[in-house]
N, C-alpha and C positions, 0 to 999 in steps of 0.2 A: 504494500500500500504506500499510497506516493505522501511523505508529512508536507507538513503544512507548513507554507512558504511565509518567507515576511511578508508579502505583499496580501495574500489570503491575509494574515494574522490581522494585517493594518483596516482590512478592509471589515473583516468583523468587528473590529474594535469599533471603527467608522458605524457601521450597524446599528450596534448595540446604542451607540450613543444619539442616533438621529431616533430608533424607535424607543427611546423611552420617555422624547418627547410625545410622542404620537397616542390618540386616545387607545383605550383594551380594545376597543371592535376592530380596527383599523392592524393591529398587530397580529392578528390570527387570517387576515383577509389574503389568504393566499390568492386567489383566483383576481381580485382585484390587483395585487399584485404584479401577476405574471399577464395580466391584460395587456401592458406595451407591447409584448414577447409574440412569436409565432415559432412555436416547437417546428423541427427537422426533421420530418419522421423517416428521413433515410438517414440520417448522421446519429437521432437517438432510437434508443430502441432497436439495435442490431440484432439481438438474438434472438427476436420475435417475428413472425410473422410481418410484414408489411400491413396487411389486412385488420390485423391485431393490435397495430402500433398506433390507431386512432383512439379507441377506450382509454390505453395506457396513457397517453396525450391530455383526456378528458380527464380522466381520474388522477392526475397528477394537478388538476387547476388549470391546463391552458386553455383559451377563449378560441385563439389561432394558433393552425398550422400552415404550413409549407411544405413541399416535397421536389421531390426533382419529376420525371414523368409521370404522364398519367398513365398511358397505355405501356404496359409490365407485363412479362412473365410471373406469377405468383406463386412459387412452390409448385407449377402442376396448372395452376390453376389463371385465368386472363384477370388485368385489371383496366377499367373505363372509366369514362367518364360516366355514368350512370351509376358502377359500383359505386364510385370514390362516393359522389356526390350522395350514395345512401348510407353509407359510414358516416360521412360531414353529418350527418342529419339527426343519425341516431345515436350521436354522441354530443350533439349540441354544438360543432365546431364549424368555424368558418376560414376555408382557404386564402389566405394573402397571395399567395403567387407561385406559381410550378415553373418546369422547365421543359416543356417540349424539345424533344432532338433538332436540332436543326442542320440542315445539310452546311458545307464549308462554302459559306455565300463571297468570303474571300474572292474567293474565284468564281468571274459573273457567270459561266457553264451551267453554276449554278443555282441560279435566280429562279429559274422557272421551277426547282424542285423548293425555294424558298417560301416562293407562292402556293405553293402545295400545301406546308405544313403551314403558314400560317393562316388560311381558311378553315384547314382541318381546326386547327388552336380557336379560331374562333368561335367554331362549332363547340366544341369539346369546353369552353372556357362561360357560353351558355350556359348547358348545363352545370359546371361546376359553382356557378353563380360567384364566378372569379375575373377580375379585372383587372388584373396583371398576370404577364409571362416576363420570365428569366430567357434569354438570348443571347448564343455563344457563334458557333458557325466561323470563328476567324481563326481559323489557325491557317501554319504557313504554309504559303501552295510550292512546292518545289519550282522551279525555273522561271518565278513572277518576282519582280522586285518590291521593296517596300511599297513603292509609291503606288505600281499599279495595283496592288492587293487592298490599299486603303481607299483608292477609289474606287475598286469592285466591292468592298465592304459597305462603300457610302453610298454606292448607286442603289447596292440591294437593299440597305434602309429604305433610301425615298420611293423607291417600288411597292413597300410595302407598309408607307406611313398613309395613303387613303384609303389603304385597305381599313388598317387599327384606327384611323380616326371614324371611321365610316360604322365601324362596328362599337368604342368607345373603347376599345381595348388597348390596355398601356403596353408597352415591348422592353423589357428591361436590360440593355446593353451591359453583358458584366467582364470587367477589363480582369484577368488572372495576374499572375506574378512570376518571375522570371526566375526566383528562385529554385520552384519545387514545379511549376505548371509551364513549361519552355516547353518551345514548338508555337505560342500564338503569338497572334500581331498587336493585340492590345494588352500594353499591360502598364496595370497604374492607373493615375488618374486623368492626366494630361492631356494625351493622344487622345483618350475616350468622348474627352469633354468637348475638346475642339472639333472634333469627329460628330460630335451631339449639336453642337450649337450651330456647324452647318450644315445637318439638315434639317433640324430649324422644326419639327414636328414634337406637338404637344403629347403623341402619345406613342414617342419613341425618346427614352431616358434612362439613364445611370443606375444599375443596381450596384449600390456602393457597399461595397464586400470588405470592411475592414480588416479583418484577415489578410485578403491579397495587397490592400494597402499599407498596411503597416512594413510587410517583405517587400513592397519595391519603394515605395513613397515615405514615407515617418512624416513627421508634420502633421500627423493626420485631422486634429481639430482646425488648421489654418487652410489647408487643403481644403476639406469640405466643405468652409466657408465659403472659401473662393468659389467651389463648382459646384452649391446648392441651388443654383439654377435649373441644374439639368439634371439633380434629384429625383430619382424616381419610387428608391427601396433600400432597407440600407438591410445590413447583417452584420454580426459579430460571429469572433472565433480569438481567443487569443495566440501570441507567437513566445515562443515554441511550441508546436504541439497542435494545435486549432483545437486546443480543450476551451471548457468554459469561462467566462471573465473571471480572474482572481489568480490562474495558477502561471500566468505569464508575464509579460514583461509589459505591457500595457495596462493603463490607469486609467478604468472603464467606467470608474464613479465623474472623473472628469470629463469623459471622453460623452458619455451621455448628458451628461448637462451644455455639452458645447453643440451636441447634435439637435437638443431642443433649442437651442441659444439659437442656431443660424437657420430655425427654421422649419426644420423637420417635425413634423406631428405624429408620422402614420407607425404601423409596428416594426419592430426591428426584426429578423429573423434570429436564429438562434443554429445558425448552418458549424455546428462544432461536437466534434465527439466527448462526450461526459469523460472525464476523467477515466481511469479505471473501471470504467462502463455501471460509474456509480451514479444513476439515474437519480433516487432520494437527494442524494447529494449537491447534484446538480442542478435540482427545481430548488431545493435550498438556498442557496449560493444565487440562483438568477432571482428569488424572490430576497434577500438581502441587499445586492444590486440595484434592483427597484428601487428601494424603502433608499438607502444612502443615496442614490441619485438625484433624489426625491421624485419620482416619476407616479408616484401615488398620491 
C-alpha cells in the first residue's frame, strides 16, 4: 500500500480545517459533494464489469459520469446507445461527454469517414441525452509534414462544425502529451487553441485534460486562463501516475479555485486511475477536494 504523501497529508489537514467550518448537514453530503465531479467508468472500476460500473458510480455519490465509447464489446456481450442510456437511467446518472473512435482526420483521405462517425455520434448522442463528444483523430500521418496535417486537421473540423452546430452538439478537441502519448500532432495547449480559434465554431472546443497538461505545458492555472475561451471540458489526473488529486505533484485545491476563477462552471471529469485501485479511497479524497476547494 502506497503511504501517505506530504502533499495528501497537507491536503487533509486543508480539509479538516475548511469542514469544521461548515454546518453537520453539509459535512456528511457526499453526493453534493462529488456533484462538480463526472466518475470515468473506464479509468475506475476496472475489475468490474463495464455494465456494472454504472451502480458502483451511483452508489458511490456520483451525479455524473463519462466514459470513452459507446459502442463496446462487453465480456461476450454488445454495448449502445440504448443500453448505456438504460443504465444512465436506472441508476439516476447523467452522461457529461464520451469519446466516439474517430478515424485519423489528420489526413483529409479521411474526412469522408469523419462525416461518418460524426452523424452516427449525433444519432447515438440523442439518445444518450448527451451534449458533448471527446475528439482525437490527429495522430501523425507518415510522409505528410507538420503543416499539411494541421491543415487537414483544420479542414476536417470546419467540415464538421455545421454538422454539430446544426444538431447542438459540442466536439471536444483533446491535445495529448509528448511524454507518454507521442505519435500525435496536438499536444498541449497552444497549437490546440490557435487551431480552435481559427475555426472559429461554437461547438467545436478544448477538452482540457490537465493530466496531458501538466507533462507538456506546467503553468497550468495561467494557461487556462489564457485559453478559457475555447473551453469546452476540463479533466483531472495527477502527475506521476494519472492517480487521483492529492498523490502527485500538482496542487488541485489551487488548481480548482483558478479553474472557477477564469470561468469555468460545468463538471470536471475524473479520467485517473484510483490509486491502488482503492475506489472508497478515492471518492474520499475527491469529496475532501471539493469541500477544500470550496466547490460546495
Amino acid at each position: 500500500m502506497t503511504q501517505m504523501t506530504r502533499r495528501m497529508a497537507l491536503l487533509a489537514a486543508g480539509v479538516t480545517t475548511a469542514a469544521s467550518a461548515m454546518p453537520a448537514a453539509a459535512k456528511t453530503d457526499i453526493k453534493a459533494a462529488l456533484k462538480p465531479f463526472a466518475c470515468n467508468l473506464d479509468t475506475w472500476y476496472q475489475g468490474s464489469a463495464f455494465a456494472d460500473r454504472f451502480a458502483l458510480a451511483a452508489k458511490a455519490g456520483f451525479t455524473f459520469v463519462e466514459f470513452w465509447p459507446v459502442r463496446r464489446a462487453n465480456n461476450g456481450d454488445s454495448m449502445d446507445a440504448r443500453k448505456a442510456r438504460a443504465l444512465l437511467d436506472a441508476n439516476g446518472l447523467t452522461l457529461t461527454q464520451y469519446a466516439p473512435a474517430a478515424p485519423n482526420f489528420s489526413d483529409p483521405a479521411n474526412h469522408d469517414a469523419l462525416v461518418v462517425m460524426i452523424r452516427e455520434a449525433i444519432a447515438d448522442s440523442a439518445i444518450l441525452g448527451c451534449k458533448q463528444i471527446t475528439l482525437v483523430g490527429h495522430h501523425v500521418v507518415d510522409g505528410m509534414s507538420r503543416e499539411a496535417m494541421v491543415a487537414g486537421y483544420t479542414a476536417g473540423l470546419m467540415r464538421i462544425a455545421p454538422l454539430l452546430e446544426q444538431a447542438g452538439l459540442m466536439a471536444l478537441v483533446e491535445p495529448f502529451n509528448t511524454v507518454n502519448h507521442q505519435g500525435h500532432l496536438l499536444n498541449g495547449s497552444r497549437p490546440a487553441t490557435a487551431m480552435l480559434r481559427a475555426v472559429n465554431s461554437p461547438m467545436i472546443k478544448l477538452q482540457w485534460d490537465f493530466y496531458h497538461m501538466q507533462l507538456e505545458d506546467g503553468d497550468l492555472i495561467e494557461k487556462f486562463t489564457a485559453g478559457i475561451d475555447q473551453v469546452g471540458y476540463v479533466q483531472l489526473g495527477d502527475v506521476p501516475g494519472r492517480h487521483q488529486p492529492g498523490t502527485g505533484e500538482v496542487n488541485h485545491v489551487n488548481l480548482l479555485k483558478g479553474i472557477r476563477a477564469a470561468g469555468y462552471k460545468g463538471p470536471m471529469g475524473l479520467e485517473y486511475f484510483p490509486l491502488d485501485n482503492d475506489h472508497s479511497r478515492a471518492v474520499s479524497e475527491a469529496v475532501a477536494l471539493s469541500v477544500a476547494a470550496g466547490l460546495t
